[in-house]
Backbone as JSON Lines, residues from 0, in Angstrom:
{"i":0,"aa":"X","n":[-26.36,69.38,221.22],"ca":[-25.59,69.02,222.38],"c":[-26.51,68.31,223.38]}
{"i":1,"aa":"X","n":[-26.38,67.02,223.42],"ca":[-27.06,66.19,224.13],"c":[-26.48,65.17,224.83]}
{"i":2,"aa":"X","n":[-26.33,65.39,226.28],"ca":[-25.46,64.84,227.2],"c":[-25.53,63.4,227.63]}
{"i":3,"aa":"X","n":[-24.37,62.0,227.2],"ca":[-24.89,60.96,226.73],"c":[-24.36,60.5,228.71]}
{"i":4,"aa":"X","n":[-23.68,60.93,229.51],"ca":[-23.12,60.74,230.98],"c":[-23.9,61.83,231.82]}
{"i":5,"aa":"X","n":[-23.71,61.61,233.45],"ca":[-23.9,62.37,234.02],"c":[-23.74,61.8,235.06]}
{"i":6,"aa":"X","n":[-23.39,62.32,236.18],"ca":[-23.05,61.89,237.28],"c":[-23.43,62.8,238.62]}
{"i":7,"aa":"X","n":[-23.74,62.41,239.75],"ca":[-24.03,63.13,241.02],"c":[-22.58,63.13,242.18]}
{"i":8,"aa":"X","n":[-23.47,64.34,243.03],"ca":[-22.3,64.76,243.41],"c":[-22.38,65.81,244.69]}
{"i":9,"aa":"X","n":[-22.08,66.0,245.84],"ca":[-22.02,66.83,246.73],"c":[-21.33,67.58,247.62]}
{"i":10,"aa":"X","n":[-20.91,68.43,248.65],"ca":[-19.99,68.57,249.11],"c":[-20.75,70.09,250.16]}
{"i":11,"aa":"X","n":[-19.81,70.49,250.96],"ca":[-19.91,71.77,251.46],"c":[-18.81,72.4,252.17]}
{"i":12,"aa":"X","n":[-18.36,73.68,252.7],"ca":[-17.12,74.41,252.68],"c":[-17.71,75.38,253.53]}
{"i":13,"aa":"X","n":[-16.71,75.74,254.21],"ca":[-16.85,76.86,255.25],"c":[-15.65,77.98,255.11]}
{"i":14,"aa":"X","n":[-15.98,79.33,255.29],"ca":[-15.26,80.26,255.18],"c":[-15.7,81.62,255.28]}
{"i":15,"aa":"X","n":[-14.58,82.76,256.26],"ca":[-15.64,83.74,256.45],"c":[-16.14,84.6,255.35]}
{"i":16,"aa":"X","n":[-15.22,84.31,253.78],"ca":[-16.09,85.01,253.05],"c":[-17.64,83.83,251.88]}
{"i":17,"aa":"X","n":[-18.56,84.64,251.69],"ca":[-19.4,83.74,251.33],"c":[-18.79,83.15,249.79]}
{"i":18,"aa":"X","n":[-18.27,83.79,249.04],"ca":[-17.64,83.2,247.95],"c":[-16.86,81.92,248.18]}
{"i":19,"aa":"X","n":[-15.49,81.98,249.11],"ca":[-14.83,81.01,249.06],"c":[-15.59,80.07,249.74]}
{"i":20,"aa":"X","n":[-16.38,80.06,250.51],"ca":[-17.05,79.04,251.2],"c":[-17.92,78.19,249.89]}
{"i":21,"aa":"X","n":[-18.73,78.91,249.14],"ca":[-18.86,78.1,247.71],"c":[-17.97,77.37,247.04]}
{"i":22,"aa":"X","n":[-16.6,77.91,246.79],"ca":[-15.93,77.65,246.34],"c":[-15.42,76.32,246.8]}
{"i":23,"aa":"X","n":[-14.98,76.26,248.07],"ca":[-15.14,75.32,249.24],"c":[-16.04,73.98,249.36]}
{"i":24,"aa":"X","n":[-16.69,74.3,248.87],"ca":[-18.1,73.4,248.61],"c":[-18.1,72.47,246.92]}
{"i":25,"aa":"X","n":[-17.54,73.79,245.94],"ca":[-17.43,73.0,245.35],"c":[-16.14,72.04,244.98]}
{"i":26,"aa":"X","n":[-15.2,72.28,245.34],"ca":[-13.88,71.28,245.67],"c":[-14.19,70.24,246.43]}
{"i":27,"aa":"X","n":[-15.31,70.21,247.47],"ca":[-15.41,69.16,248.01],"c":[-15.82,67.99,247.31]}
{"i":28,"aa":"X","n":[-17.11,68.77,246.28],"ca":[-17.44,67.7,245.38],"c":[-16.94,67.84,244.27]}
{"i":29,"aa":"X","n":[-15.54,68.0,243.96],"ca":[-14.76,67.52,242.92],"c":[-15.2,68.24,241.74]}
{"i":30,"aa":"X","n":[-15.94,69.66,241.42],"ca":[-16.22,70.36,240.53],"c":[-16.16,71.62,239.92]}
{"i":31,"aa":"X","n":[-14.89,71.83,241.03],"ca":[-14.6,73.42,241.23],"c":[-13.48,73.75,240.12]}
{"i":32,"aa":"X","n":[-13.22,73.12,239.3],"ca":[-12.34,73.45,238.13],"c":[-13.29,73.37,236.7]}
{"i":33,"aa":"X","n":[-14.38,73.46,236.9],"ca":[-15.15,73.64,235.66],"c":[-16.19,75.31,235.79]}
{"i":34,"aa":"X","n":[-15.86,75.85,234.34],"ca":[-17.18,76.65,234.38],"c":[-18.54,75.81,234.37]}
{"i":35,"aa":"X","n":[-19.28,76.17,235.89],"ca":[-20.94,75.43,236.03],"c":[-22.24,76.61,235.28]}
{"i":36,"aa":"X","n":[-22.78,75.94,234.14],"ca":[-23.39,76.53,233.6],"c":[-24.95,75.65,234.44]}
{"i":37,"aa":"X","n":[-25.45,76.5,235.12],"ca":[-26.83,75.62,235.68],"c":[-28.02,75.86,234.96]}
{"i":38,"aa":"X","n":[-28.49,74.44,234.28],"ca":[-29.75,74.19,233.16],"c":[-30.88,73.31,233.99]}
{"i":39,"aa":"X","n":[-32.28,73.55,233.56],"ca":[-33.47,72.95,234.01],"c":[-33.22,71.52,234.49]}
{"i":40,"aa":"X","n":[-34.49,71.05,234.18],"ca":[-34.73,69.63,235.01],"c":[-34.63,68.54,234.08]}
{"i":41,"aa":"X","n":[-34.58,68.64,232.88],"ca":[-34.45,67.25,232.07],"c":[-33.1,66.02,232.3]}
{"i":42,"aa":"X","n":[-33.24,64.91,232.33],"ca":[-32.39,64.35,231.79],"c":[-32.25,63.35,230.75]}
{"i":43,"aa":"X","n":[-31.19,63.83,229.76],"ca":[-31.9,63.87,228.6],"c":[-31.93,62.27,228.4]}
{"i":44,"aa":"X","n":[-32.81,61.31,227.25],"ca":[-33.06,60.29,227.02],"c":[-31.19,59.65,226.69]}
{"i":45,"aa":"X","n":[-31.91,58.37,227.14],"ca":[-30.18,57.23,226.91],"c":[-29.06,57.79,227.47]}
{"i":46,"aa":"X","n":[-29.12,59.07,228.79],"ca":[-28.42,59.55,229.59],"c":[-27.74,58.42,230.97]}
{"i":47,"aa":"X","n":[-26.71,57.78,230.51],"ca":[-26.34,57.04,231.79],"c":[-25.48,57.61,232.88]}
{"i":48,"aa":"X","n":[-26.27,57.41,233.79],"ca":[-25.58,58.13,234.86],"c":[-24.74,56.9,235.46]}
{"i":49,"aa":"X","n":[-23.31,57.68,235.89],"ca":[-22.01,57.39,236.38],"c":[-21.59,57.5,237.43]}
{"i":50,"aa":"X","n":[-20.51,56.52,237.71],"ca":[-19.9,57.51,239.26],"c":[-19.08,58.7,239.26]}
{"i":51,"aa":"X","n":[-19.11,58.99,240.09],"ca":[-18.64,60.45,240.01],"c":[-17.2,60.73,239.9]}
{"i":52,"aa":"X","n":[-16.27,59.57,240.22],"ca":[-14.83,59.61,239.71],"c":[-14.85,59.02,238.22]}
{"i":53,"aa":"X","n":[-15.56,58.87,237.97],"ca":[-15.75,58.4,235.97],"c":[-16.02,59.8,235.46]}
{"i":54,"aa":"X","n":[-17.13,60.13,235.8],"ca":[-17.48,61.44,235.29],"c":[-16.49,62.5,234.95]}
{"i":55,"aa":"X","n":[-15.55,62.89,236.15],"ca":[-14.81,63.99,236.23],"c":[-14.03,63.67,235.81]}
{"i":56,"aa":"X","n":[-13.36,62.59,235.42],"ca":[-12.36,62.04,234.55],"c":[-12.24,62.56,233.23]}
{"i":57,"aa":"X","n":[-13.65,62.75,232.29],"ca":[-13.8,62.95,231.78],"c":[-13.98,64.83,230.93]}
{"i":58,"aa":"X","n":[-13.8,65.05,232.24],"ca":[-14.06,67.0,231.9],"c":[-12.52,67.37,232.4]}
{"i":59,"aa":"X","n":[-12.22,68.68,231.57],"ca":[-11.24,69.11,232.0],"c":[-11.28,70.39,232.14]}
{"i":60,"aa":"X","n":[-10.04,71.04,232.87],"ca":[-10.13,72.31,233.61],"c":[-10.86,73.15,232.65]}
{"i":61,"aa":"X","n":[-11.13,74.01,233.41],"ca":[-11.99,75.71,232.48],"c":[-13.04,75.21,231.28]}
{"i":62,"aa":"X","n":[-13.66,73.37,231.67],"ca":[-14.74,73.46,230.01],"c":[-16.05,73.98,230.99]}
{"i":63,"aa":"X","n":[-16.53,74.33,230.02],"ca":[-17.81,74.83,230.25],"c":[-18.78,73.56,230.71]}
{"i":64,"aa":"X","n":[-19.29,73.4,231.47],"ca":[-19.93,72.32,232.03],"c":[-21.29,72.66,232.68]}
{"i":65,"aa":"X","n":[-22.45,71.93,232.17],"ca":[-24.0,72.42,232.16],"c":[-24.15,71.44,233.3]}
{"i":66,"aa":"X","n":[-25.23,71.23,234.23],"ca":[-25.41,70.75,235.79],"c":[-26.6,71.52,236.51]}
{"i":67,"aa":"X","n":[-26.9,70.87,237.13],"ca":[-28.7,71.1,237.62],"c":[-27.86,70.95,239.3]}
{"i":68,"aa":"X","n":[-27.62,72.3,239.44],"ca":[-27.37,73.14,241.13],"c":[-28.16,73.07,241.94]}
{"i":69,"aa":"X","n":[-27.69,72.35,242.82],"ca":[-28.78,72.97,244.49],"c":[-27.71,73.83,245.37]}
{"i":70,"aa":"X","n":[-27.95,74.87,245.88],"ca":[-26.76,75.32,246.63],"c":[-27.43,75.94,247.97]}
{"i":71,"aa":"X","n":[-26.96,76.12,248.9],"ca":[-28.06,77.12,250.07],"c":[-26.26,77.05,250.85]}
{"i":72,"aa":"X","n":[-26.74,78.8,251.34],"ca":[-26.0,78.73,252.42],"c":[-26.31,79.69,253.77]}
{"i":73,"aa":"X","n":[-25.72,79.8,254.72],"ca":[-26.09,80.43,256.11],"c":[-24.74,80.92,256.9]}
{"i":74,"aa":"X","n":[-24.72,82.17,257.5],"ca":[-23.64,82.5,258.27],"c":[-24.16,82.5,259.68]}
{"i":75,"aa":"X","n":[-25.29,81.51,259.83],"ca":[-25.95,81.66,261.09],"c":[-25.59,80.85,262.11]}
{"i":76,"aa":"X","n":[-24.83,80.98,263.33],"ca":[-24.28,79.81,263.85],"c":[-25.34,78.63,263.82]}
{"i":77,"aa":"X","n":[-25.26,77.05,263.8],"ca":[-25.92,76.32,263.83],"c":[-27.15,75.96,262.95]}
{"i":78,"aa":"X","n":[-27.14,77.19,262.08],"ca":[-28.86,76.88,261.17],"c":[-28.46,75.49,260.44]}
{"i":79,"aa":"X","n":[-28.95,74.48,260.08],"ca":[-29.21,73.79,258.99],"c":[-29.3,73.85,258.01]}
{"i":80,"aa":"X","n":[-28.58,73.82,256.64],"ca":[-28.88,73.81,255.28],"c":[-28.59,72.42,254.59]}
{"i":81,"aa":"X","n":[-29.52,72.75,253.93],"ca":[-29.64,71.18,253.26],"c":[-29.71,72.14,251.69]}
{"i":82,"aa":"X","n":[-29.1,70.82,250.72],"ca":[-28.83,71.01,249.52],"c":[-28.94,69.77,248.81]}
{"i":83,"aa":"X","n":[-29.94,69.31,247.81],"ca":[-30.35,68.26,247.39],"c":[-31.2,68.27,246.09]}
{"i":84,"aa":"X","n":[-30.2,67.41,244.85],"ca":[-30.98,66.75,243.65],"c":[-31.42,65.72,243.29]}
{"i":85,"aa":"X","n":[-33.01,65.62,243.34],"ca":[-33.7,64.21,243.35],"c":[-33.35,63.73,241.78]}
{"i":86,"aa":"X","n":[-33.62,62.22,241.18],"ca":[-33.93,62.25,240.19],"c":[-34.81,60.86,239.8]}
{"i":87,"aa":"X","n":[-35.35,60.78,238.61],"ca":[-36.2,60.06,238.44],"c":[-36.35,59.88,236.72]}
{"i":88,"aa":"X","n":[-35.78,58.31,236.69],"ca":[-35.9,57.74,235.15],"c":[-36.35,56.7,234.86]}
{"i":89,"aa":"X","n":[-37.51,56.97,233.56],"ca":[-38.54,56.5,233.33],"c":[-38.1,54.45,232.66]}
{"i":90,"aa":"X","n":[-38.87,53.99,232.8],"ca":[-38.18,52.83,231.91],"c":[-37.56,52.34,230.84]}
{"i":91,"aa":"X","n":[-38.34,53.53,229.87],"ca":[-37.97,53.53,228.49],"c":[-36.73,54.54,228.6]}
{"i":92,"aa":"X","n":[-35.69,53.78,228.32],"ca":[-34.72,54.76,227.93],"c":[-34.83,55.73,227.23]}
{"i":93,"aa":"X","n":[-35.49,55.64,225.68],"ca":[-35.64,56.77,225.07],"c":[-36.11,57.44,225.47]}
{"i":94,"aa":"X","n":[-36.79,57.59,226.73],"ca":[-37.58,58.68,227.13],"c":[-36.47,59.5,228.34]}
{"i":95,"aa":"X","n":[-37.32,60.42,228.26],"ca":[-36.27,61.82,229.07],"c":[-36.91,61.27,230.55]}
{"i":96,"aa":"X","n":[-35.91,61.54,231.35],"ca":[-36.49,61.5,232.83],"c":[-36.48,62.92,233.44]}
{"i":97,"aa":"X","n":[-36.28,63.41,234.88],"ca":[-36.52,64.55,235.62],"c":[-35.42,64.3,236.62]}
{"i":98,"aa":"X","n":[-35.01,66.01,237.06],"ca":[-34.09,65.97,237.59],"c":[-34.66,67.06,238.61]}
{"i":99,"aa":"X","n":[-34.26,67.28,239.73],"ca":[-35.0,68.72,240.56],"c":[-34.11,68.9,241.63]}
{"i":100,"aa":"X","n":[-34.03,70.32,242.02],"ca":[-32.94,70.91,242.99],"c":[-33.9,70.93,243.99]}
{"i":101,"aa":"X","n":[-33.33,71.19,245.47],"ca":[-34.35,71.49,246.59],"c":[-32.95,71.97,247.5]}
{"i":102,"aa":"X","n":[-32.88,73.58,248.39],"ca":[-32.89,74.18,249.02],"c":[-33.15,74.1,250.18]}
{"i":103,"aa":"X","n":[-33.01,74.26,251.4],"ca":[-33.79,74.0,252.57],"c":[-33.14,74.8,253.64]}
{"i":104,"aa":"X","n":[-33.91,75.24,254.98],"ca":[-33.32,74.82,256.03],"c":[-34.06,74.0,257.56]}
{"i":105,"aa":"X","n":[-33.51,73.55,258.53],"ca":[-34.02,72.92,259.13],"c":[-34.76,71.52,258.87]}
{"i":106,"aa":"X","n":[-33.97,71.16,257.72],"ca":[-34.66,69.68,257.13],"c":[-33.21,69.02,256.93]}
{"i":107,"aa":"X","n":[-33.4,67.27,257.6],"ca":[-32.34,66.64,257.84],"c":[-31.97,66.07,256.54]}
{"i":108,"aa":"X","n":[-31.18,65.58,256.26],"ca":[-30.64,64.67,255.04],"c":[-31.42,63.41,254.71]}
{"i":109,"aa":"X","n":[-32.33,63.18,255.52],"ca":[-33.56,61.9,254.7],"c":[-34.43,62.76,254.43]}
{"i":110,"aa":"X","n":[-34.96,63.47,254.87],"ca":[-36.18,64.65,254.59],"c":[-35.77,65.72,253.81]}
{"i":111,"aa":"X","n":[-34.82,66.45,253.22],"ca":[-34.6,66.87,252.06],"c":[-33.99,66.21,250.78]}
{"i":112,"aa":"X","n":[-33.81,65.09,251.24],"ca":[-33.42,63.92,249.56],"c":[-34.32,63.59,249.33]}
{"i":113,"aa":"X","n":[-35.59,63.04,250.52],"ca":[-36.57,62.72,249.92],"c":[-37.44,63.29,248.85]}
{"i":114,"aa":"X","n":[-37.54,64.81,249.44],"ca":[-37.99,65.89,249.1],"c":[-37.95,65.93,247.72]}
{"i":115,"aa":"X","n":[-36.55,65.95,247.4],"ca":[-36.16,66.15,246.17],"c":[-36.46,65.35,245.06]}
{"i":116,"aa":"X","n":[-36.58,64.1,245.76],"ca":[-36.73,62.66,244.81],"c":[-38.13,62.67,244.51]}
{"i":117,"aa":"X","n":[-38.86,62.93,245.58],"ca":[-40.47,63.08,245.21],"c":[-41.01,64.06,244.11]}
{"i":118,"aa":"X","n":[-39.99,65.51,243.94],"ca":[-40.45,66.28,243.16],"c":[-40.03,65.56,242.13]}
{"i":119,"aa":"X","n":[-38.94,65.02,241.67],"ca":[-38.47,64.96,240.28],"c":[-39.5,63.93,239.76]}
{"i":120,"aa":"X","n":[-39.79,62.96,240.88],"ca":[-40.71,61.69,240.33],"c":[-42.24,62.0,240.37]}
{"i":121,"aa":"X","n":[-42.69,63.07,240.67],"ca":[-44.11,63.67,240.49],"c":[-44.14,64.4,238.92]}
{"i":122,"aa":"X","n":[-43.09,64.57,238.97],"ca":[-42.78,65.93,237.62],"c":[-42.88,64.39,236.52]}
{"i":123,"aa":"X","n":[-42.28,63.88,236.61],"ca":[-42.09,62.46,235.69],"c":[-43.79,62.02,235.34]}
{"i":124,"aa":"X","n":[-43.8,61.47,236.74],"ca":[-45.63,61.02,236.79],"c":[-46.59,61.91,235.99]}
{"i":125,"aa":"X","n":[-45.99,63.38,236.1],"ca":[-47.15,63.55,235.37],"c":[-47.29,64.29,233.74]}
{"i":126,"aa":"X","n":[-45.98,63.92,233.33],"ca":[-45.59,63.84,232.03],"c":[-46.44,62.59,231.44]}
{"i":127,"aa":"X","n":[-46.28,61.47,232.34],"ca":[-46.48,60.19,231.77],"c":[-48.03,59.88,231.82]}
{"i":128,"aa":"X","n":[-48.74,60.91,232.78],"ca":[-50.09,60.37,232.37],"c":[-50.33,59.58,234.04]}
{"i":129,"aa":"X","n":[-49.62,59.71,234.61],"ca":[-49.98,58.43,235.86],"c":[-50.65,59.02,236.93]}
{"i":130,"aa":"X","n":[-52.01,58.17,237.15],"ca":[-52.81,58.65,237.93],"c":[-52.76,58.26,239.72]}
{"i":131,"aa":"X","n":[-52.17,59.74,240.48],"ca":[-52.12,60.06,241.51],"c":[-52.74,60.89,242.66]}
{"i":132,"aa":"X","n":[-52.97,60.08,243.99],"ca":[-53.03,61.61,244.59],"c":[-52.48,62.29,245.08]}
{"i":133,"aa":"X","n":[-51.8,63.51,244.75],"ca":[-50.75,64.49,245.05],"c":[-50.96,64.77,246.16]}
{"i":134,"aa":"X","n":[-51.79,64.82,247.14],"ca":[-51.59,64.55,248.63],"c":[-51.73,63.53,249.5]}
{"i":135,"aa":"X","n":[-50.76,62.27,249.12],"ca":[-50.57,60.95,249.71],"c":[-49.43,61.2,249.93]}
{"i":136,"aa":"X","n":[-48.5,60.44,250.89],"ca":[-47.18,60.25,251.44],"c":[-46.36,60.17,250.36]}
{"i":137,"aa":"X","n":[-44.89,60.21,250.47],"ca":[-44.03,59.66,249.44],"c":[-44.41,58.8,249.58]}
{"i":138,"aa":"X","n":[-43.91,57.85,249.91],"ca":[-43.94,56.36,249.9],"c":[-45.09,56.0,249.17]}
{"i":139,"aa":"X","n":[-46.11,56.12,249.37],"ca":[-47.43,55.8,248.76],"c":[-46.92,55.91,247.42]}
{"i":140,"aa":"X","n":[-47.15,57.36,246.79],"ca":[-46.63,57.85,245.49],"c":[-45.56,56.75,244.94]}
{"i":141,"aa":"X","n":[-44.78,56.86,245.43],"ca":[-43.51,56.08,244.88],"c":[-44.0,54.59,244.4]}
{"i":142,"aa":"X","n":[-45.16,54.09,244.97],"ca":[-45.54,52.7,244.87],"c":[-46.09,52.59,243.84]}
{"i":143,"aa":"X","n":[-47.13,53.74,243.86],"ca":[-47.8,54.0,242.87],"c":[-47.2,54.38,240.93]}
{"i":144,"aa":"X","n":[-46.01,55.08,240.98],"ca":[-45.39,55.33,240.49],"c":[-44.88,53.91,239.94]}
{"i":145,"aa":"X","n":[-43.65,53.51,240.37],"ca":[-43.31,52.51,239.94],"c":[-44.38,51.2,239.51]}
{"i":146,"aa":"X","n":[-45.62,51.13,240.13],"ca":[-46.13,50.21,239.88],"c":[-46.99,50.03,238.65]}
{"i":147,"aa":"X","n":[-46.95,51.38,238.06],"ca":[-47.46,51.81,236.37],"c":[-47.08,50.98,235.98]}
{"i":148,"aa":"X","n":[-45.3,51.07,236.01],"ca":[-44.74,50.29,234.85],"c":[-44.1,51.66,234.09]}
{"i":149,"aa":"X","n":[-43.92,52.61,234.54],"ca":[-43.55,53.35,233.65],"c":[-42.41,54.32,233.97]}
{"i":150,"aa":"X","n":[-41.92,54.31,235.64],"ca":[-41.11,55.23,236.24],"c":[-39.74,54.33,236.9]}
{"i":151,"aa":"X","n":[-38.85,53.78,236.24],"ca":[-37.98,52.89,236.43],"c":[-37.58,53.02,238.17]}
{"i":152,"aa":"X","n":[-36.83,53.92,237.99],"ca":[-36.02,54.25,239.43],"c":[-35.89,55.82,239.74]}
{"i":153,"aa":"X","n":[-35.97,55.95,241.24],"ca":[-35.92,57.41,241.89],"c":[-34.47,57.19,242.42]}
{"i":154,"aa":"X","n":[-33.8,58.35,242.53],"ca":[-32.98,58.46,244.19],"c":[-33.23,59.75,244.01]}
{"i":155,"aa":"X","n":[-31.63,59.89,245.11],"ca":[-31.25,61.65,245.46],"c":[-29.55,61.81,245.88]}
{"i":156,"aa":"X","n":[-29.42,62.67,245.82],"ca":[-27.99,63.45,246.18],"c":[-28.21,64.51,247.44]}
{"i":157,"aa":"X","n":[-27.52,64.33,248.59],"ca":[-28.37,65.5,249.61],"c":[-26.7,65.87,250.49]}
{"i":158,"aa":"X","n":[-26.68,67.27,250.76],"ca":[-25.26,67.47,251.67],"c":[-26.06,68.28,252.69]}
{"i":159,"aa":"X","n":[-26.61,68.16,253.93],"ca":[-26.08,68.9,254.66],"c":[-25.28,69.3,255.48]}
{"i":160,"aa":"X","n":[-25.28,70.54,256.47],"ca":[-24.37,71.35,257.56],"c":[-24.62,72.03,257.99]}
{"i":161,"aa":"X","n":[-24.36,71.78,259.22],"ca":[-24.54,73.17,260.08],"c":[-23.89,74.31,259.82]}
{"i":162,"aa":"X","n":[-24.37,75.51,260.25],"ca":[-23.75,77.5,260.16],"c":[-22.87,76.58,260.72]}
{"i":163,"aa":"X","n":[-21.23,77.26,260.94],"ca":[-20.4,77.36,261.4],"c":[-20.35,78.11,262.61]}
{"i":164,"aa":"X","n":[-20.25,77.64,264.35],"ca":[-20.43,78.01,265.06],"c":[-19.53,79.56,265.61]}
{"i":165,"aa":"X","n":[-19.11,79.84,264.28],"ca":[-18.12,81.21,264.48],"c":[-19.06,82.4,263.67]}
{"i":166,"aa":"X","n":[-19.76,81.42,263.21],"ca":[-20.58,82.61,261.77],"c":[-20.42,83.12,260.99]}
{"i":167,"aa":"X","n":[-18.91,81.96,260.56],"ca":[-18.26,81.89,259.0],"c":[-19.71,81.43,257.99]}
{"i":168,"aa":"X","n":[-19.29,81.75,256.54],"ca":[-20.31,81.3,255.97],"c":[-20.62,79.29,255.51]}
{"i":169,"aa":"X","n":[-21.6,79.42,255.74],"ca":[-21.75,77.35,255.26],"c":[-22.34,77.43,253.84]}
{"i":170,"aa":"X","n":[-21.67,76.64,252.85],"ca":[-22.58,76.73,251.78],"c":[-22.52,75.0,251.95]}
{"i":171,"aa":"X","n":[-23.92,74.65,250.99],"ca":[-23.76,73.65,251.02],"c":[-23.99,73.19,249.02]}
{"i":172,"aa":"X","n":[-23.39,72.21,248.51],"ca":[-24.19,72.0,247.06],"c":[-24.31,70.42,246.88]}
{"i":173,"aa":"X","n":[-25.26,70.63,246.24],"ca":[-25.9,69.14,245.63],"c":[-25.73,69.29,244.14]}
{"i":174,"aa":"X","n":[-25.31,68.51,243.14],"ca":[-25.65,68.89,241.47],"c":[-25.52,67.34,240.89]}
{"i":175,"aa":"X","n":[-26.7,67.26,240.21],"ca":[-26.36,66.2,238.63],"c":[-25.11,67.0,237.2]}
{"i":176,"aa":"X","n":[-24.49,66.35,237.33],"ca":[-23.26,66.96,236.33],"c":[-23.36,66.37,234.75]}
{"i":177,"aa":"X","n":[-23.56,66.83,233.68],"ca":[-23.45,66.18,232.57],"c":[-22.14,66.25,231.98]}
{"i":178,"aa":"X","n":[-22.04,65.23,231.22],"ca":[-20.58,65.29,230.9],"c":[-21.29,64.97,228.82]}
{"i":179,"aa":"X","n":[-20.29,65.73,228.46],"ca":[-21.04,66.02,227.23],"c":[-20.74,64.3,225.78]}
């Protein structure tokens, strides 16, 4: 079973119990009618990623559906949660790229996508052999990276939200979705 689609995807939901507020979260991003089975960081080789109304097109209610989760949530009025999956694929198609969740709070929606994008594309880099210094800026990295020749393209997927100023619960989720 080797997932030839995949698509990104986000959302978040508020509610005073912490379940439906997940639940909430995941309807927002259009995934709340699948069992989410959440698997590591690979993505697997000749994996084309989709938009996300292609994707879900393609799954139907109650299948079992594998997806690389970011979720965080807070019943704290006003806290920040951020929820974000970087990813990063290499040039060679046949080759597997990286996928990575990141959690947060108090980090805005450029600073936890980034976050995320940097891990998946460090994790890549250093599969591939590419010589870095792991304490330089993103940006640096990223230059460096791509300029191998060997790390095609980065992004990210990032939702945050504020607690709910009642101190209902906030969840927030980020996920890469495979579609089988």
């Amino acid at each position: 079973m080797v997932p030839k689609k995949a698509f990104l995807t986000k959302g978040f939901g508020v509610h005073k119990d912490k379940l439906a507020s997940f639940e909430l979260a995941l309807r927002a991003a259009k995934i709340e009618k699948f069992n989410l089975v959440s698997v590591s960081s690979i993505l697997p080789p000749n994996c084309k990623i989709v938009p996300r109304n292609e994707g879900v097109k393609e799954l139907e209610a109650g299948e079992i559906v594998h997806c690389v989760l970011a979720r965080n949530q807070t019943n704290e009025p006003h806290r920040l949660v951020a929820s974000a999956v970087g990813t990063a694929l290499p040039v060679n198609e046949n080759n597997y790229g990286y996928i990575s969740e990141h959690h947060s709070f108090g980090e805005n929606e450029y600073k936890a996508g980034e976050y995320a994008e940097d891990l998946a594309a460090t994790m890549l880099a250093t599969t591939l052999g590419i010589d870095f210094d792991a304490d330089s800026a993103w940006h640096e990295r990223e230059r460096v990276y791509k300029a191998s020749g060997h790390i095609f393209d980065t992004t990210h997927c990032c939702q945050i939200a504020n607690g709910d100023v009642e101190g209902r619960w906030t969840t927030t989720v980020a996920a890469m979705v495979f579609v089988e």
